[in-house]
matplotlib code that plots the C-alpha trace (Angstrom):
import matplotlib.pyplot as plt

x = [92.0, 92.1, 93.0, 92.5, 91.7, 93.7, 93.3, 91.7, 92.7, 94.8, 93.1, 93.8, 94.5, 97.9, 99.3, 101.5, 105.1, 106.4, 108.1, 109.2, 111.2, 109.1, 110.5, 109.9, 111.1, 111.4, 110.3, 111.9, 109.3, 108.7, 109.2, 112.5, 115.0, 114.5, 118.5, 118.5, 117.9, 115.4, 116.8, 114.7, 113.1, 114.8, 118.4, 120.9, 118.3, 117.0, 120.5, 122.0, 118.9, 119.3, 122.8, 122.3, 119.4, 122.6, 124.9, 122.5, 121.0, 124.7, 125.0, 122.3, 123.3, 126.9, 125.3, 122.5, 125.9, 128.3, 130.5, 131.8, 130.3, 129.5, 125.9]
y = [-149.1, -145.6, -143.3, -143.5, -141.2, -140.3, -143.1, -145.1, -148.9, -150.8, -154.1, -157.1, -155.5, -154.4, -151.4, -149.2, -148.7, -147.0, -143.6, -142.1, -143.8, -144.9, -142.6, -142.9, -139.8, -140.8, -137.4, -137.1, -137.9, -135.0, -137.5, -137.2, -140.2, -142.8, -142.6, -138.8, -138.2, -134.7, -132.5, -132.2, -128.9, -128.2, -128.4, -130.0, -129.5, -132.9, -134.7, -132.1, -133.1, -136.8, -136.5, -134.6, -137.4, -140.1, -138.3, -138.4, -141.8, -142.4, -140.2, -141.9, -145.4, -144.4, -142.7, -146.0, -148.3, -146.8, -145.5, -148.5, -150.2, -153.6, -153.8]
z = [11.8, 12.6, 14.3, 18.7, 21.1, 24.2, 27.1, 24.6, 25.1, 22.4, 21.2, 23.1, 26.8, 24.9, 26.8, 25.2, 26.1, 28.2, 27.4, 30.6, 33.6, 36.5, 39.7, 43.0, 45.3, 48.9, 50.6, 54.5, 57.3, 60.0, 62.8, 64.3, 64.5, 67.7, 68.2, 69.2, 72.2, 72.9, 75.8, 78.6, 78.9, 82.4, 80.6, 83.3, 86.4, 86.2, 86.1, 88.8, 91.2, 90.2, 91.5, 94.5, 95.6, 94.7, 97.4, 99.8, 99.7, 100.0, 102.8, 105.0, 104.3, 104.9, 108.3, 109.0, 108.4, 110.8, 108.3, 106.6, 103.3, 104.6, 104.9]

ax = plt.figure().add_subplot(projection="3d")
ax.plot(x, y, z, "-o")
ax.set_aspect("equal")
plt.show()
């Protein structure tokens, strides 16, 4: 028989056993999570704007309306 060199294959396809565990090391991705939300540049500007355009759509249709709500 012998002796075999290193890689060399057993007879038969036979692989030897294993010695050490198989591992498998999950390693964190660099894109963020889809449930954070990234603040906008601007900081608050955006919303504050977005509300100031709110009061005075409201404004006008309060004004185009007569005052009341009933449109």
């Amino acid at each position: 028989m012998g002796y075999r060199r290193a890689g060399e294959a057993l007879p038969g396809g036979a692989a030897r056993p294993q010695t050490k565990p198989f591992i498998i090391e999950g390693k964190p991705s660099g894109e963020p999570k889809l449930d954070t939300a990234k603040p906008s540049i601007w900081g608050r500007f955006d919303d504050d704007i977005a509300q100031a355009m709110e009061n005075q759509r409201d404004k006008d249709h309060a004004a185009a309306t007569g005052g009341d709500d009933h449109a």
